[in-house]
DRENDRENZA-952118 format. One record per residue (C-alpha): residue in one letter; x, y, z. Coordinates in steps of 0.001 Angstrom, whole numbers, plus 500000, padded with zeros to 6 digits. Example, Ala and Ser with C-alpha at 12.3 -4.5 7.8 and 13.67 -1.06 7.14 Angstrom:
// DRENDRENZA-952118
REC  r       x       y       z
REC  A  512300  495500  507800
REC  S  513670  498940  507140
// end
This chain:
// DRENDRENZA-952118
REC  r       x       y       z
REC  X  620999  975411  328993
REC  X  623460  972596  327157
REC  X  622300  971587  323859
REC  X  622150  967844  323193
REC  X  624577  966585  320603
REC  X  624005  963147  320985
REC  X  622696  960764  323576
REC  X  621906  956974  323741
REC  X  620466  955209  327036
REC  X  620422  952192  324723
REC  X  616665  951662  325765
REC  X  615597  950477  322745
REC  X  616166  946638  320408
REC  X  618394  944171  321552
REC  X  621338  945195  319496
REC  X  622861  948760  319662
REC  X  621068  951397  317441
REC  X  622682  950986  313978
REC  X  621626  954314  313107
REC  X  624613  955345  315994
REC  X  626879  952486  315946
REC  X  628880  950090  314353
REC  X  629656  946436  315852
REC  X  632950  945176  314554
REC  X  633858  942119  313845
REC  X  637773  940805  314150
REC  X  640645  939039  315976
REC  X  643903  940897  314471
REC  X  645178  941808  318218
REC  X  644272  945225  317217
REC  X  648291  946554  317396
REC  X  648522  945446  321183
REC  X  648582  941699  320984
REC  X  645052  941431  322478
REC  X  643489  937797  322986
REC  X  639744  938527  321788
REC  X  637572  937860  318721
REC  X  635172  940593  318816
REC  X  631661  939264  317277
REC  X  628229  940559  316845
REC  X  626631  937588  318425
REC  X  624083  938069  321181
REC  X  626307  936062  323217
REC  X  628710  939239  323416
REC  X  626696  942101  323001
REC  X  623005  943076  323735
REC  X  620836  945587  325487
REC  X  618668  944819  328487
REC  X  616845  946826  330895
REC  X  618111  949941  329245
REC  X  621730  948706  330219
REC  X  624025  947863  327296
REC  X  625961  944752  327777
REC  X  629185  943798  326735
REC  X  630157  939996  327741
REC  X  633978  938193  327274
REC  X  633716  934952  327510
REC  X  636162  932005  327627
REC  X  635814  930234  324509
REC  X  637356  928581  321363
REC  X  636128  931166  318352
REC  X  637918  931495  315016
REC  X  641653  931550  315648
REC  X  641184  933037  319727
REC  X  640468  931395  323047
REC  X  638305  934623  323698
REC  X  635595  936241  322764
REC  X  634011  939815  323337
REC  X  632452  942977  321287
REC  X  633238  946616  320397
REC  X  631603  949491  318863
REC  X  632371  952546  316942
REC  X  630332  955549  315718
REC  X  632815  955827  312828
REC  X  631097  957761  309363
REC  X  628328  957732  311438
REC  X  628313  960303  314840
REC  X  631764  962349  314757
REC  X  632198  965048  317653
REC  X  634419  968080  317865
REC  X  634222  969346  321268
REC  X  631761  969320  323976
REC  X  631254  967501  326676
REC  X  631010  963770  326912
REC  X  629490  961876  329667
REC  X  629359  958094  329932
REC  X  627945  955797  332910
REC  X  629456  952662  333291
REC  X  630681  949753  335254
REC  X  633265  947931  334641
REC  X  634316  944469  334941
REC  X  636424  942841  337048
REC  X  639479  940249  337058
REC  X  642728  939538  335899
REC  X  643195  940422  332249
REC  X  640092  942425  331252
REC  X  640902  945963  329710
REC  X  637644  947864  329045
REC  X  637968  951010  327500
REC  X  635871  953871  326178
REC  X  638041  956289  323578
REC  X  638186  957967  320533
REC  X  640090  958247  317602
REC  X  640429  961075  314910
REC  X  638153  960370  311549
REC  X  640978  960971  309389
REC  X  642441  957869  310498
REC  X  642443  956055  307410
REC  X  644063  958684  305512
REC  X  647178  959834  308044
REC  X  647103  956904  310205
REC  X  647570  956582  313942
REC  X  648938  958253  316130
REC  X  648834  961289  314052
REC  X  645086  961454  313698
REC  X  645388  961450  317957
REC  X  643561  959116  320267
REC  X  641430  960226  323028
REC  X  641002  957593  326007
REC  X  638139  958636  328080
REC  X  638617  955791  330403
REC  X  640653  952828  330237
REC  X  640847  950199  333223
REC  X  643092  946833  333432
REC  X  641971  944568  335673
REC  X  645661  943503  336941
REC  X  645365  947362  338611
REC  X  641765  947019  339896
REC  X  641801  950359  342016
REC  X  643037  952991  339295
REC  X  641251  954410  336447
REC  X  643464  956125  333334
REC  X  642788  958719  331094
REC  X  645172  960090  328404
REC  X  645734  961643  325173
REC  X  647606  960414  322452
REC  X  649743  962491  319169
REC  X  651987  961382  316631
REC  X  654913  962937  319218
REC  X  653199  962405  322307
REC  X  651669  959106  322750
REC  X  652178  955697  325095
REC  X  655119  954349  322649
REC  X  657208  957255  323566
REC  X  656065  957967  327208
REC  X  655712  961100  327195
REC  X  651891  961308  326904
REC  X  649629  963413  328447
REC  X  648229  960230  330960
REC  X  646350  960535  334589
REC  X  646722  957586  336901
REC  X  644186  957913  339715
REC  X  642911  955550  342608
REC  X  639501  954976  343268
REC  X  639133  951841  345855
REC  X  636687  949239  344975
REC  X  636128  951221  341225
REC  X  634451  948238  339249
REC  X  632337  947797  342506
REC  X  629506  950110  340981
REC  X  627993  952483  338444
REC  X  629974  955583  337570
REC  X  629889  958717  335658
REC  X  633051  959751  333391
REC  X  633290  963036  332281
REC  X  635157  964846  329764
REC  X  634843  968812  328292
REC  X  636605  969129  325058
REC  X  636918  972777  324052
REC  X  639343  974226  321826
REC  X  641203  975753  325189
REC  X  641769  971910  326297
REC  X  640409  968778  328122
REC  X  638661  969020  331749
REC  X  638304  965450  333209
REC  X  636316  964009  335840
REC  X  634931  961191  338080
REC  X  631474  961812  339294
REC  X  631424  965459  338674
REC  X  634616  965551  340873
REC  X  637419  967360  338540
REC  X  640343  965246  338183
REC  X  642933  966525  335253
REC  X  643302  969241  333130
REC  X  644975  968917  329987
REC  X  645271  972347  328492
REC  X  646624  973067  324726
REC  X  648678  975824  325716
REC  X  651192  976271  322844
REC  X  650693  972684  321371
REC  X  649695  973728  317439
REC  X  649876  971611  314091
REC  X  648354  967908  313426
REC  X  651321  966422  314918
REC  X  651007  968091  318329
REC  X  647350  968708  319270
REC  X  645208  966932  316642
REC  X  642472  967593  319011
REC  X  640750  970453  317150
REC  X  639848  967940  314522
REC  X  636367  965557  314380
REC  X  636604  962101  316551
REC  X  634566  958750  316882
REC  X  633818  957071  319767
REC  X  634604  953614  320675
REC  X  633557  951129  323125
REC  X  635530  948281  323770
REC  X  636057  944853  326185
REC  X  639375  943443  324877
REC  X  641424  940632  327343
REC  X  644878  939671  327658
REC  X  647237  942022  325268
REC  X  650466  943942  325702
REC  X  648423  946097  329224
REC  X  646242  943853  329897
REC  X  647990  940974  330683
REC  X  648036  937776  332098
REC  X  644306  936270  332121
REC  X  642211  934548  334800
REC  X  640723  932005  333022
REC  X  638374  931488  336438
REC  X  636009  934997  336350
REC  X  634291  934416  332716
REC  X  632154  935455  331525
REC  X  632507  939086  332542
REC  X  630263  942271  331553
REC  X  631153  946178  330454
REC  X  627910  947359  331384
REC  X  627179  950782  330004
REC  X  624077  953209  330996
REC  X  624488  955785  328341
REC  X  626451  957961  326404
REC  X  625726  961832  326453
REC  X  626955  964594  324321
REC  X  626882  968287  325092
REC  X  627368  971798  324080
// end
């Protein structure tokens, strides 16, 4: 029987549980140019009906034309292996990006990419039939190409409710859609921080950002739009 690590179903207050997460607040374009303000108004994030909500809207805030929200469980739930499981759905229309990822908790003190990146799902509206996953080290990741990175189709996948899946062990990732296995990503011979910074501790993160370097070009016409998120389950 798998041992709970953590798990949220967000059933509880109208705000996330702060015990769990943290709401940021910003509009730097967060490395990739992105066109959000993230806030912790209402108006952007809340909980209903056991359903977590994350809403972009189309609006003048601060010093963007955008607005959304993301969360982190950084100094406050950090996971090394296991397996994650997350139900969402995601939005649709030109310009959204939702993601749900992690990044290494020694960020702050070697930086990124070498603390590595995780991206359970990521999703860009401009591609609305494909789902990515991928991993990210200081000499693999996106800036180079040469990433580990699945590109899959799934027709009509911001249509409904799904389940992504991901077991972390120290042997390597296992990925899939709706208990359907996808990827592997196995270590193999991939050693030191540089390489495989994967047998370190990670947060989680979960984001709505619009417009940016992959997101694109934004339909001004679909806001607002939701990230609607079921839960978040961790196993061992």
């Amino acid at each position: 029987m798998k041992k709970i690590l953590f798990y949220d179903d967000f059933d509880e207050g109208v705000l996330p549980n702060e015990k769990y997460w943290n709401i940021d607040v910003g509009g730097s374009g967060f490395g990739n140019n992105e066109d959000q303000f993230y806030t912790n108004r209402t108006d952007n994030i809340y909980i209903k009906n056991s359903i977590l909500h994350i809403v972009a809207r189309k609006e003048d805030f601060e010093h963007r034309k955008y607005t959304s929200a993301k969360l982190t469980t950084k100094d406050k739930v950090s996971l090394k292996y296991g397996t994650i499981e997350v139900r969402m759905k995601l939005p649709k229309g030109q310009g959204t990006w939702p993601a749900f990822w992690l990044l290494g908790d020694n960020i702050h003190e070697v930086g990124w990419p070498t603390c590595g990146e995780i991206d359970l799902m990521e999703y860009v509206g401009k591609e609305p039939d494909t789902l990515h996953f991928s991993l990210h080290s200081k000499n693999f990741n996106h800036m180079k190409s040469n990433n580990l990175h699945l590109k899959h189709e799934v027709k009509n996948l911001s249509e409904d409710f799904h389940v992504y899946k991901l077991e972390w062990s120290e042997q390597g990732f296992n990925y899939y859609l709706d208990e359907k296995l996808l990827f592997k990503a196995p270590k193999e011979q991939k050693t030191g921080l540089n390489n495989w910074p994967f047998d370190e501790s990670f947060f989680m993160i979960i984001n709505l950002a619009i417009g940016g370097n992959w997101g694109g070009k934004i339909d001004d016409s679909i806001f607002p739009v939701e990230f609607l998120i079921d839960y978040v389950k961790v196993t061992t």
